[in-house]
C-alpha positions in Angstrom: 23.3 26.6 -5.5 25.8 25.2 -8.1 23.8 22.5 -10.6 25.2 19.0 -9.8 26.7 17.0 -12.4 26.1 13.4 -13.8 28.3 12.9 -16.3 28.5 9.3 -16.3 24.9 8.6 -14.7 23.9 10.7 -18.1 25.6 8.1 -20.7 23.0 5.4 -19.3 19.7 5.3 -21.3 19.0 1.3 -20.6 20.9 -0.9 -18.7 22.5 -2.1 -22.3 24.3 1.4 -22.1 25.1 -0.1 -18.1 26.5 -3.1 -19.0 29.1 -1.8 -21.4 30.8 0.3 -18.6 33.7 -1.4 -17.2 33.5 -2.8 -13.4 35.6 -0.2 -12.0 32.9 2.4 -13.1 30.1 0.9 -11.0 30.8 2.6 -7.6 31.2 6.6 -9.7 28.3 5.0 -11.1 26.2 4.3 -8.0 27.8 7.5 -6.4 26.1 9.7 -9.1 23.2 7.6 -9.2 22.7 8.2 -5.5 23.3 11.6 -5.7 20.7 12.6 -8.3 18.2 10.1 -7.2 18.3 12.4 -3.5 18.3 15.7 -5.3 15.6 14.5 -7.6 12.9 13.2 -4.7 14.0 16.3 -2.9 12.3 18.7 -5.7 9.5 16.3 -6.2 8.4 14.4 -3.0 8.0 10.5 -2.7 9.5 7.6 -1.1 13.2 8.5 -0.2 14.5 5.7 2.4 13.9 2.8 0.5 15.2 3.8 -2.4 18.8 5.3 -1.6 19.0 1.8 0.0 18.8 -0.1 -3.3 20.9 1.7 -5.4 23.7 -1.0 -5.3 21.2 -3.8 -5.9 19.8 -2.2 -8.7 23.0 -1.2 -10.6 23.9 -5.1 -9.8 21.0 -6.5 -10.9 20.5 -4.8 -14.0 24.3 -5.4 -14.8 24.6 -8.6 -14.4 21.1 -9.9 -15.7 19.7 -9.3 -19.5 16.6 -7.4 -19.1 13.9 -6.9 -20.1 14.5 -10.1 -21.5 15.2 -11.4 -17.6 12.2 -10.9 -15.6 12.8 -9.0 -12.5 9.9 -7.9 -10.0 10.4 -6.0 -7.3 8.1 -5.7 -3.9 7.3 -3.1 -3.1 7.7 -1.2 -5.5 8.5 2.3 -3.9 12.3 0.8 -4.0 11.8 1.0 -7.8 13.3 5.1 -8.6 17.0 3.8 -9.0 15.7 1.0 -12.0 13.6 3.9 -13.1 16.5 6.1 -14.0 18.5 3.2 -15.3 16.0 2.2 -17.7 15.2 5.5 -19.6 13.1 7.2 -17.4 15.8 9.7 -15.7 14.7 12.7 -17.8 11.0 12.4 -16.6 11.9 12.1 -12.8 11.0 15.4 -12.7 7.1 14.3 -13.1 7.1 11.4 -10.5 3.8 11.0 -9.0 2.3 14.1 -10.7 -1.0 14.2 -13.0 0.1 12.8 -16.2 3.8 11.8 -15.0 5.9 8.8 -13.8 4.5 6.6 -11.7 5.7 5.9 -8.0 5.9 2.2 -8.4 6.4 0.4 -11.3 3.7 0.2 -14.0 3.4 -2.4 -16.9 2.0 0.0 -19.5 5.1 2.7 -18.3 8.0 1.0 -19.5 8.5 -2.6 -20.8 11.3 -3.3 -18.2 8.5 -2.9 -15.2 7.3 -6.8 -15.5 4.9 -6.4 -13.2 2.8 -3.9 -11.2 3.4 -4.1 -7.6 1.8 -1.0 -5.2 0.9 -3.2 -2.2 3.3 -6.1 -1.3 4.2 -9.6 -0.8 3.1 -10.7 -3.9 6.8 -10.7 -5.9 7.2 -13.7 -5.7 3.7 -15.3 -7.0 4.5 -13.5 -10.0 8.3 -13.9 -10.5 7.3 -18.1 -9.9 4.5 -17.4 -12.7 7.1 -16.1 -15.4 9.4 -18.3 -14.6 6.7 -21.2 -15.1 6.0 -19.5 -18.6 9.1 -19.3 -19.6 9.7 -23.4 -18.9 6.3 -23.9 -20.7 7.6 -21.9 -23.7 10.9 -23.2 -24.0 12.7 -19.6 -23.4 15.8 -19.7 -21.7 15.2 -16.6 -19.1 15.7 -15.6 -15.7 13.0 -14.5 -13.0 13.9 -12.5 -10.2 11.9 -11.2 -7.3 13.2 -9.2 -4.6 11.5 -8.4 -1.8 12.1 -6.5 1.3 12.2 -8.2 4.5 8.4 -6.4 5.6 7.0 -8.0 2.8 8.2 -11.5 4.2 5.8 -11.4 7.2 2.7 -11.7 4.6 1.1 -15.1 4.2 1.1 -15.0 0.7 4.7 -14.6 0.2 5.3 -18.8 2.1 2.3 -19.6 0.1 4.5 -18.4 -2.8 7.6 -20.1 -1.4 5.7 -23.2 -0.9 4.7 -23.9 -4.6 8.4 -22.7 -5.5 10.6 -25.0 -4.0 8.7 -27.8 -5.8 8.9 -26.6 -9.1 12.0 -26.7 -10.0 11.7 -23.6 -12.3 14.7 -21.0 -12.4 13.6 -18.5 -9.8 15.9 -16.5 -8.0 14.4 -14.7 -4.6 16.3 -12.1 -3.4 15.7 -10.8 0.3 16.7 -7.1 1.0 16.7 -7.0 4.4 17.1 -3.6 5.4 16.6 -4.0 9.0 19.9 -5.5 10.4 23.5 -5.2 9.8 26.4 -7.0 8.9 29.3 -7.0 11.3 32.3 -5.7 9.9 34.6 -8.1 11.5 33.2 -10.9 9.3 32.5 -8.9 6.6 35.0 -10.4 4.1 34.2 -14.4 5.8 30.8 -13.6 4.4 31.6 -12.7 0.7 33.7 -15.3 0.6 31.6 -18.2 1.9 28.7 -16.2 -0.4 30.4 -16.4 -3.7 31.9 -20.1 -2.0 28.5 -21.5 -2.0 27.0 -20.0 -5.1 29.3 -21.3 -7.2 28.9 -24.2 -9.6 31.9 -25.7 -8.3 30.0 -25.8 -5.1 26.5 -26.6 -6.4 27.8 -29.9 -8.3 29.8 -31.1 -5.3 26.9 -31.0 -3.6 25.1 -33.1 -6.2 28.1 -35.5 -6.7 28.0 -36.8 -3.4 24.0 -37.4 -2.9 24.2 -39.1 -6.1 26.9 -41.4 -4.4 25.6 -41.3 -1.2 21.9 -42.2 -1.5 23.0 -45.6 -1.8 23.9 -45.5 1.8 20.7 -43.7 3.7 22.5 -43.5 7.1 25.5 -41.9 5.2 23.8 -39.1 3.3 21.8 -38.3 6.2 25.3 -37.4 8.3 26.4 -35.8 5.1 23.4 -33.4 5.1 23.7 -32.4 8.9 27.3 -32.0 8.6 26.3 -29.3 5.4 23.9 -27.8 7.4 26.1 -27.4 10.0 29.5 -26.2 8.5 26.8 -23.6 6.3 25.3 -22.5 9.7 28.8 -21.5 11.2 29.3 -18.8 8.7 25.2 -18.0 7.7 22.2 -18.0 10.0 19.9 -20.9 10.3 17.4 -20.1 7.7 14.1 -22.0 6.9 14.3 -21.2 2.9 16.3 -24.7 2.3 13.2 -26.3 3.8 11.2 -24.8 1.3 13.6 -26.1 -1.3 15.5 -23.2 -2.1 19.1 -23.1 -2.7 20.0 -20.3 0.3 23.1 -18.0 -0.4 24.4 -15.6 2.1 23.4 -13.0 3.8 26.0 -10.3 2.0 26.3 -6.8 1.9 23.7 -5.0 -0.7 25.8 -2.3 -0.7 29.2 -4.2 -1.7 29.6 -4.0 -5.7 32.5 -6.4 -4.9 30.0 -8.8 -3.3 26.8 -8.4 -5.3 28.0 -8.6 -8.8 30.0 -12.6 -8.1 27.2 -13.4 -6.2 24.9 -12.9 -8.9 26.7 -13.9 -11.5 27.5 -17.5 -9.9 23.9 -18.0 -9.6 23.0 -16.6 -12.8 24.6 -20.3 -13.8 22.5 -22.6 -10.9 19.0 -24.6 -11.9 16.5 -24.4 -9.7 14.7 -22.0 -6.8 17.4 -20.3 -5.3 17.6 -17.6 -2.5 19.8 -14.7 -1.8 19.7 -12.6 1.4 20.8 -9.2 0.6 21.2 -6.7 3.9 21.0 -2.9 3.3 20.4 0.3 4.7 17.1 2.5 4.3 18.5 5.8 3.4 22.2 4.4 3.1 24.3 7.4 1.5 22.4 10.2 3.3 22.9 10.5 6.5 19.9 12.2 7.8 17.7 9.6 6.6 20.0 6.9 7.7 19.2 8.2 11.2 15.7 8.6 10.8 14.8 6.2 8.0 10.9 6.6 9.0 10.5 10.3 8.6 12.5 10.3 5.1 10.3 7.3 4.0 8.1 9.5 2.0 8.7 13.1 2.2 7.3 15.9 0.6 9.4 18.5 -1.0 12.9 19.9 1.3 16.2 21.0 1.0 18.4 18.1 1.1 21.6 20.7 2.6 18.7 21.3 5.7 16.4 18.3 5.8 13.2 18.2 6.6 11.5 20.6 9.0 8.6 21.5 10.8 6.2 23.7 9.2 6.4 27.2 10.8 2.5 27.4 11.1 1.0 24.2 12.4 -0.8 22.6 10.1 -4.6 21.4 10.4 -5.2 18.4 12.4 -5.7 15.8 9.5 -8.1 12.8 9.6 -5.3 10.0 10.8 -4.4 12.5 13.6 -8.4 12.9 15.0 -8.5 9.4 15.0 -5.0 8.4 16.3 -6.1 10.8 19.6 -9.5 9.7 19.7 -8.5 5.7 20.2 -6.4 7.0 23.1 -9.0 8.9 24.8 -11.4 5.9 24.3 -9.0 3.5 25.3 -8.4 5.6 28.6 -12.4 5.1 29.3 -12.8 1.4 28.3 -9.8 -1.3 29.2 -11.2 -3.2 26.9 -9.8 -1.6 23.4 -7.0 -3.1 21.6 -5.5 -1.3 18.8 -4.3 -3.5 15.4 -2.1 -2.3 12.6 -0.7 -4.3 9.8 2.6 -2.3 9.7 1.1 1.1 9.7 1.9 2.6 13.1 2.5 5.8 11.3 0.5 6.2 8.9 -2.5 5.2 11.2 -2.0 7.1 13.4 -1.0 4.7 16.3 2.4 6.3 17.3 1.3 7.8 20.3 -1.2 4.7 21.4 1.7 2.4 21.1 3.7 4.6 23.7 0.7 4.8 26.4 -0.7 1.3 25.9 2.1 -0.9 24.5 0.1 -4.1 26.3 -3.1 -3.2 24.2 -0.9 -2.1 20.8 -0.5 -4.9 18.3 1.5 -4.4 14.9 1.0 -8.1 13.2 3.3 -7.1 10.2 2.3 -7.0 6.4 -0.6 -9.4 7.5 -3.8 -8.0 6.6 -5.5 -11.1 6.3 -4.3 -12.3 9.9 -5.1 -8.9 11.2 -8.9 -9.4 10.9 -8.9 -12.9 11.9 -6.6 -11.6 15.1 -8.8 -8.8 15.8 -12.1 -11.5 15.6 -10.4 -14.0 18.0 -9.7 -10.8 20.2 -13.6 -9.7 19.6 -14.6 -13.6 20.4 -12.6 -13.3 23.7 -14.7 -9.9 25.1 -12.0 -7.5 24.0 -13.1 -4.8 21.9 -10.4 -4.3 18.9 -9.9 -1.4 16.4 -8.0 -2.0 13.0 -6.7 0.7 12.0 -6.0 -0.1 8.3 -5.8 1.6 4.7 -9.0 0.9 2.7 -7.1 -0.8 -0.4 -5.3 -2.5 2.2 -8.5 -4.4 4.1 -9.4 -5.5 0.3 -6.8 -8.3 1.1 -8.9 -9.5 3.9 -11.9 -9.8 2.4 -12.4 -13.8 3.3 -11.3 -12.9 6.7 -14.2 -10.0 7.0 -16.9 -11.9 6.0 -16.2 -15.4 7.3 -14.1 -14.8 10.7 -16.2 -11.2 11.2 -19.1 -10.9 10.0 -20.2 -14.0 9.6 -20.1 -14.4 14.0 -21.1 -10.7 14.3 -18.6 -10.0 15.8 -17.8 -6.5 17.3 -14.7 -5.0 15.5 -14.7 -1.4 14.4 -12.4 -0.7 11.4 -10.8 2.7 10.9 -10.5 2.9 6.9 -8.1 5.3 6.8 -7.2 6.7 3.2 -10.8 6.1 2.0 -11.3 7.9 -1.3 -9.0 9.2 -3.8 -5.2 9.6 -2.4 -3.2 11.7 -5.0 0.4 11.1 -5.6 0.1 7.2 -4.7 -2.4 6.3 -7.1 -4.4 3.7 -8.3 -3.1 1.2 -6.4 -3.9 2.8 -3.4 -7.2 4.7 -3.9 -10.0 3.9 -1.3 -12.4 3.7 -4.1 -14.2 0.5 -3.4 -14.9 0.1 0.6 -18.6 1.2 0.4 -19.6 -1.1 -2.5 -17.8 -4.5 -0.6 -18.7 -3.5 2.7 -22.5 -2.6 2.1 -23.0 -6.1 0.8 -21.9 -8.2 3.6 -24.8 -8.5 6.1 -24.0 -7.4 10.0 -21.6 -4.6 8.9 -22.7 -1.2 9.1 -20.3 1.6 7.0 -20.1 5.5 8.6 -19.2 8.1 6.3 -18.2 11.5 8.6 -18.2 14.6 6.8 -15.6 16.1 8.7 -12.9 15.8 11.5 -14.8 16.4 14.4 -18.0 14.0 12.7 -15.3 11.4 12.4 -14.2 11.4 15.9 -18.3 11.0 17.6 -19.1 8.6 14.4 -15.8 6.4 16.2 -17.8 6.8 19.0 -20.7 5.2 18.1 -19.2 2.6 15.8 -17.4 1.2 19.1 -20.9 1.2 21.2 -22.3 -1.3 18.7 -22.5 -4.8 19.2 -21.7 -5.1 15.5 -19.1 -4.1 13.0 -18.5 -0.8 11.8 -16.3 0.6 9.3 -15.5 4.5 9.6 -14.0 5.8 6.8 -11.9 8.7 6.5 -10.0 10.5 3.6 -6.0 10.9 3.6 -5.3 14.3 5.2 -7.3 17.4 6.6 -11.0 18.2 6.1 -13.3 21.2 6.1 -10.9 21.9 9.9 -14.4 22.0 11.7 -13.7 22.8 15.8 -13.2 20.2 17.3 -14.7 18.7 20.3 -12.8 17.1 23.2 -15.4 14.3 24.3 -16.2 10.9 23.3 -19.9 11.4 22.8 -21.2 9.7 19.5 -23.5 10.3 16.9 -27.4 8.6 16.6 -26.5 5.3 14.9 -28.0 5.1 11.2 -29.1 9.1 11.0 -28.5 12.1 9.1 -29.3 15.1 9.4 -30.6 18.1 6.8 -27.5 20.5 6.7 -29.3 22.5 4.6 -33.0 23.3 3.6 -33.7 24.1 -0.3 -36.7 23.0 -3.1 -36.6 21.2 -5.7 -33.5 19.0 -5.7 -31.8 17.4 -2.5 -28.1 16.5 -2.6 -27.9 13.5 -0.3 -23.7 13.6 0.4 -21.9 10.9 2.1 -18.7 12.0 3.7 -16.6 14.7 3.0 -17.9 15.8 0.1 -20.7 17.5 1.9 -18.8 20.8 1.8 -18.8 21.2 -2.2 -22.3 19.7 -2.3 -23.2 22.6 0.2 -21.2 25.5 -1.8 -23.0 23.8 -5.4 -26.6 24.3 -3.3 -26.2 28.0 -2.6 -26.3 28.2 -6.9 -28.9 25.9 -7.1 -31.3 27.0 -3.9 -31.1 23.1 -3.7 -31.3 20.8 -0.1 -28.5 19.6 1.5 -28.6 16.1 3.6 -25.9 15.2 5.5 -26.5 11.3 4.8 -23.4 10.3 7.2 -24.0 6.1 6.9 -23.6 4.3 3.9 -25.1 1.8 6.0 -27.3 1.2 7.2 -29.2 4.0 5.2 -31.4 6.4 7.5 -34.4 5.4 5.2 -36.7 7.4 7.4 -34.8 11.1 6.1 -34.5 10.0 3.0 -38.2 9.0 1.9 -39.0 12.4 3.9 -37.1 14.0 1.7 -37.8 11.9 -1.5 -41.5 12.9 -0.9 -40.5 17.0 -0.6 -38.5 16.9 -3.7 -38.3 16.6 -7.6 -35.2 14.9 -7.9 -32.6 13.7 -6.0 -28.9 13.9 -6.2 -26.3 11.4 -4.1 -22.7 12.5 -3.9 -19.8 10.1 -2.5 -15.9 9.9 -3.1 -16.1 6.2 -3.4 -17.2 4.2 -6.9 -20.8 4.6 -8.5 -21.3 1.0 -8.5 -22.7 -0.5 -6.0 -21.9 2.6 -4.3 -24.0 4.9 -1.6 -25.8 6.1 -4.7 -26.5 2.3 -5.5 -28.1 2.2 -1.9 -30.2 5.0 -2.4 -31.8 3.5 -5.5 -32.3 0.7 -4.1 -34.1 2.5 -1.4 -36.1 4.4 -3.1 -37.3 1.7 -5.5 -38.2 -0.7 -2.1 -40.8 2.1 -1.5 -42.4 2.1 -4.6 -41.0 5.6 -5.1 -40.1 7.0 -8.6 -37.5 10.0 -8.9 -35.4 11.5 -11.1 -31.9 10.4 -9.1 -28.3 11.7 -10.4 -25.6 9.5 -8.8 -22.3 11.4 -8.6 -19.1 9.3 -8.0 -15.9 7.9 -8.8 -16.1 6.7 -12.2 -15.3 3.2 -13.6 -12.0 3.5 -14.2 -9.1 3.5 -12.0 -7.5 7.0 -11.7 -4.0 7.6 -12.1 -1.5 9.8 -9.5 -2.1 13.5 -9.0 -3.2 16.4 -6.8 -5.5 15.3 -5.2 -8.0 18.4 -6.0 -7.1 18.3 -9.5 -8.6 14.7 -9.6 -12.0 15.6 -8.0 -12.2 18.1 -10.2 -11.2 15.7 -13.2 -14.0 13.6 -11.4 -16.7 16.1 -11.2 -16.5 16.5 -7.7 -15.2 19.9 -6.7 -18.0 22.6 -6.0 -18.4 23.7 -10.0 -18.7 20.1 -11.2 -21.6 19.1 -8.8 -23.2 22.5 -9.9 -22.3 21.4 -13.5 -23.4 18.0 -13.5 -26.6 19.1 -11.9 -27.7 21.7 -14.4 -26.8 19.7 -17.0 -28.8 16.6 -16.2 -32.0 18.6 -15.0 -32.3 21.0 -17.9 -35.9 20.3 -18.4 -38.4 21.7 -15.7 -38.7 19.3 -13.2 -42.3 17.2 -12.7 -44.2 17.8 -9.3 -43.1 15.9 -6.5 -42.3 12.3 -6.3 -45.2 9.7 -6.0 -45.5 6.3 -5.5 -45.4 3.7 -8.0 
């Protein structure tokens, strides 16, 4: 295959280099832009859709506006690969979401034209409203921009931030790219007129001329203001935003240079909140994932001549799959489950629930914090509701957990999907933390299954209890155990000894059980199988605490406050004294990469719980433990 060219994509290093090309460039520009950003994600994997969709925008935006002197946040930031090329980071696409390489979204510390750090959404315009408060505290003439996609819209936080904007008179623009409709093409040139109509200053000071005149005359500027609203709503859609006190503009095409680029630079030249609703197309340019915008959303590696396709050898069930099938074989038994996702039917797993019980399936949108409260009044009512949510993503509910949830006891089993490290994503979206928040919050209990078929019975038994339960589970396959086909739980609270050594017992929570067992066979050590975080099976572990020298806990989550932390705490409440090595996620946050790379990095594979252990009990161990 011929290498594609870029020859004028290739003259851009910064979006100075942009702005010197002439207007009649742009669309080569975008063509290019388009074109390498899809051959680039191709070789590499990551998020595909969203990205081919804001090409335009970007090229616009960055045209138009002086950064990195203008602020401009974008949310989410997986839309963020076109402003990464354009701002002197097209050379290291290559490395996207790899160990050491660029990041998926956009990262402060990465380039000085990401602003801000936004990995989990609906918070662009918080931030953009913050800078541009700043910049009116520091005197600096500057421009704040957020855009953010029409998903991120349905999260409470982004009215909160519209709220406090359209008070404050600062110079934020919010820009709207709604990728989920369409402009008609009949009234495609009506709306770029009317859109650079009304963002024009000629515009803008008419319409400040005559309430100047007419506030003299209440009746008279009230029938002025309906007749606005209504000669605006023949040619835009009724919008809410001028309630909240923004200046509204459009919607116009995002994918029209000829639109955009007025558009933007009539309101570059407005005071005040203003509002711009942008419409595009996920995928736009490539035709396979304009048809199936879902499945190119983040793709691994494929040939963009073919597309993607279906692995000749099926693949081990992973984790999201067990549970996806296990919440429709429960919810065939009991008609009282109801399934909740914030906006992660596929990633949850809840494709195929939605299809067989669409009554009992409930997507509330980028609305974690609703989502718990939801799945409490559901819980309150008799109904017994599973959330099926990431682990970084049930952080942002963590009011909701303890005062709607926990606080009532109420029943509501959460599926902590993605718990652990998560490779290529990051940081931002590492399940590092659920065992240390959950553990501390009285009336939840926390199961850690070791493998697939573990995860499906500890399911089980987390929605027989009249309590809250959090399963968690890591992002993709496990040790691919054989899996059973019946609904039967697990003993609530117990372990189990997986393995029968001397001297040292590994207690492992979750999936790293299997290297803990593989590390054992060096060390002739014990293996315990701890499976709850909480509430700890304190009867196992003082057995074993009593048997051994020293004591080793093992858990992909963080050391503090972590399984480990539980254990010590344990063991102290017994008056029992032990040599105990707690083996974790460190604290630091940890970066994209292969996944088993980082465990390693971690400690965590096989050789580094063997390592760790011989290095720490060098010294012949003392007799067994006693009490204080």
């Amino acid at each position: 295959m011929p290498k594609l060219q870029f020859p004028l994509l290739h003259t851009i290093d910064s979006p100075s280099d942009l702005r010197l090309l002439e207007r009649d460039q742009l669309r080569e520009l975008t063509d290019e832009l388009r074109a390498f950003l899809l051959d680039s994600v191709a070789k590499t994997g990551g998020h595909l859709s969203s990205n081919l969709g804001t090409v335009e925008l970007t090229v616009a935006l960055h045209y138009v506006y002086n950064t990195p002197h203008d602020r401009i946040v974008w949310d989410v930031g997986h839309q963020t690969y076109p402003h990464k090329i354009l701002t002197g980071r097209r050379d290291r696409m290559p490395t996207l979401r790899q160990l050491g390489g660029l990041s998926g979204f956009p990262q402060r510390g990465e380039s000085e034209y990401d602003t801000f750090g936004t990995a989990h959404s609906s918070t662009s315009i918080s931030a953009a409203l913050g800078m541009a408060m700043a910049a009116r505290i520091q005197g600096i003439e500057r421009h704040s921009i957020a855009v953010i996609g029409d998903g991120s819209m349905t999260a409470g936080m982004a009215f909160e931030a519209l709220n406090n904007a359209g008070v404050s008179e600062c110079n934020l623009l919010v820009i709207l790219n709604d990728n989920d409709m369409s402009i008609s093409p009949p009234v495609g040139a009506l709306n770029r007129y009317f859109a650079k109509l009304l963002s024009g200053r000629f515009y803008a000071s008419a319409k400040n001329v005559g309430k100047s005149v007419l506030k003299g005359a209440p009746p008279l500027f009230e029938l002025a203001k309906r007749l606005e609203e209504q000669a605006k709503g023949m040619v835009v859609p009724a919008t809410l935003f001028e309630k909240f006190g923004f200046n509204y503009i459009g919607p116009i095409d995002g994918h029209d240079l000829d639109s955009l680029i007025p558009t933007l630079e009539n309101i570059r030249q407005l005071k005040g909140p203003q509002f711009l609703h942008v419409v595009t197309k996920k995928g736009q340019g490539y035709k396979l994932a304009e048809a199936d915008p879902v499945a190119y959303h983040g793709p691994g590696k494929f040939d963009p001549s073919v597309g993607l396709q279906k692995p000749s050898v099926a693949p081990k069930p992973t984790f999201t799959q067990v549970f996806g099938q296990w919440l429709c074989d429960m919810a065939e038994q009991d008609k009282r489950l109801v399934g909740i996702t914030p906006a992660m039917r596929e990633g949850s797993g809840l494709v195929e629930f939605e299809q067989r019980f669409p009554d009992r399936y409930f997507d509330v949108g980028i609305a974690e914090q609703h989502a718990v409260t939801f799945a409490a009044g559901l819980a309150a009512e008799g109904l017994k509701p599973v959330v099926a949510i990431y682990s970084t993503f049930l952080q942002r509910a963590y009011d909701q957990l303890i005062h709607d949830v926990a606080i009532q006891n109420l029943p509501v089993v959460f599926a902590l999907d993605r718990s652990g490290l998560v490779g290529a994503d990051g940081a931002t979206h590492a399940g590092a933390y659920d065992i240390a928040y959950l553990r501390c919050i009285p009336n939840i209990s926390v199961a850690c299954p070791a493998d697939e078929n573990e995860c499906r019975q500890l399911l089980s038994t987390a929605f027989a209890q009249d309590h809250s339960v959090a399963v968690r589970y890591p992002r993709g396959a496990g040790a691919g155990v054989a899996m059973q086909s019946g609904l039967e739980g697990l003993p609530f609270g117990k372990g189990e000894i997986r393995r029968a050594g001397k001297g040292i017992a590994i207690l492992a929570f979750g999936t790293l059980l299997y290297p803990a067992l593989e590390a054992a066979q060096a060390l002739g050590a014990t293996v315990v199988n701890m499976r709850w975080a909480k509430p700890l099976d304190t009867e196992l572990l003082l057995q074993v605490a009593r048997s051994h020298q020293a004591l080793v806990t093992v858990e992909e989550g963080c050391i503090m406050g972590g399984a480990g932390s539980a254990v010590a705490e344990a063991l102290h409440a017994a008056g029992i004294e032990l040599p105990l090595l707690q083996l974790g996620l460190q604290d630091a946050f940890i970066e994209h990469g292969d996944p088993a790379r980082l465990l390693s990095m971690q400690g965590l594979d096989a050789a580094g719980i063997q390592a760790s252990i011989a290095q720490r009990f060098t010294a012949p161990l003392t007799p067994l433990a006693r009490a204080a």
